[in-house]
C-alpha positions in Angstrom: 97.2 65.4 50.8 99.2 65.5 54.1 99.1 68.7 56.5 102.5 69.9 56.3 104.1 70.2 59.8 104.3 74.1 61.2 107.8 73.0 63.3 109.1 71.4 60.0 108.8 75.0 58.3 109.8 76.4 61.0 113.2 74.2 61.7 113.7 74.9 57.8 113.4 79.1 58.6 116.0 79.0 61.1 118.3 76.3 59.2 118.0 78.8 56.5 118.8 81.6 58.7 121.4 79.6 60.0 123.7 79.3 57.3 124.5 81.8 54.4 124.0 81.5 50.5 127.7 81.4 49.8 128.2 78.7 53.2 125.4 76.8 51.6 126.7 76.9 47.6 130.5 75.8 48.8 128.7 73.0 50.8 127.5 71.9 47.5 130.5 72.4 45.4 132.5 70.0 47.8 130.1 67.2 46.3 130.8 67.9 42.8 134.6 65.8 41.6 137.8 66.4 43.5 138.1 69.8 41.5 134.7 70.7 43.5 136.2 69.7 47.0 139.4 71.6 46.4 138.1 74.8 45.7 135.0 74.3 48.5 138.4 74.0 50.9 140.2 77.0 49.3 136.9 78.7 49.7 136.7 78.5 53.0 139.9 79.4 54.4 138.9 82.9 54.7 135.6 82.1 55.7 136.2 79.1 58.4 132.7 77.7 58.3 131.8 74.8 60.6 129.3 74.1 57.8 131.2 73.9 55.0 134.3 72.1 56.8 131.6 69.2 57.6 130.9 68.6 54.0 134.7 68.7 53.0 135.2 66.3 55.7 132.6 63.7 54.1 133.8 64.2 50.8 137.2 63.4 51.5 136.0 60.4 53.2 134.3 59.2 50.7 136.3 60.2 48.1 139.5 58.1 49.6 137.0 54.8 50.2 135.7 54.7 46.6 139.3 55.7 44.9 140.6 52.8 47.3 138.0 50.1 46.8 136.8 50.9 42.9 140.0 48.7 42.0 138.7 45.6 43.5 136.9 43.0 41.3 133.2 42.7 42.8 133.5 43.7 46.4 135.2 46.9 45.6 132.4 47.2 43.0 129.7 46.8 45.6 131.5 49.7 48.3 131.8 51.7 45.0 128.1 51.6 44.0 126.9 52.3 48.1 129.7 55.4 48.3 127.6 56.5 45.2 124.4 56.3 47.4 126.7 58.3 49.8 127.8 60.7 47.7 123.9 61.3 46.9 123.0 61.4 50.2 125.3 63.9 51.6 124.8 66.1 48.6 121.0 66.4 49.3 121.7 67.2 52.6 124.4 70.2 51.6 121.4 71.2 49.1 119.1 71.3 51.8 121.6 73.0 54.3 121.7 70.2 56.7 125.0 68.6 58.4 123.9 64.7 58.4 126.5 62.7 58.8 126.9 60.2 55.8 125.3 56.5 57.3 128.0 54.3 58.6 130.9 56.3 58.0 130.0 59.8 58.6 130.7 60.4 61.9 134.0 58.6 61.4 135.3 60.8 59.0 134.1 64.0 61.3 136.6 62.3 64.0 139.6 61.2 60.9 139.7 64.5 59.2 138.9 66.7 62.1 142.3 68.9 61.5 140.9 69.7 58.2 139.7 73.2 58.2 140.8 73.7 61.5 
């Protein structure tokens, strides 16, 4: 077995600290459908977090990319089946309480959708 690293737990302490349980559960519900991502954003008017803006900014990214590619024969399927790895990846990372940027197109959609939540 592999020593776990002391700075790891202690990055995770003050991530944890960082960030609170409701911050942390509305990141998360922005992953789950459109339904999810609307009431993450209705969530946080009245509690303007930088956190959970970040994750409704890379779900509406990748929400408008796979509802505008899933149409097209083969291609579109291909984009549709990486946004799902997307959607995955950004959802463990709202689960973990982290603000990674989606590969590729996550810091794009920071930049697009920056009046969002503002």
């Amino acid at each position: 077995m592999e020593a776990k690293n002391f700075s790891d737990i202690e990055t995770a302490k003050e991530r944890s600290l960082t960030i609170s349980d409701k911050e942390k559960s509305n990141g998360i519900i922005a992953y789950i459908t459109i339904i999810g991502l609307v009431i993450a954003f209705i969530q946080n008017q009245e509690l303007k977090s930088e956190y959970v803006n970040f994750h409704v900014r890379q779900m509406i990214g990748l929400a408008l990319i796979m509802i505008a590619v899933s149409w097209i024969p083969f291609v579109g399927w291909f984009i549709a089946l990486v946004g799902i790895v997307f959607w995955i990846m950004g959802l463990m990372g709202a689960i973990n309480g982290e603000r990674k940027p989606i590969p590729i197109v996550g810091e794009h959609f920071q930049e697009w959708f920056k009046s969002v939540g503002a």
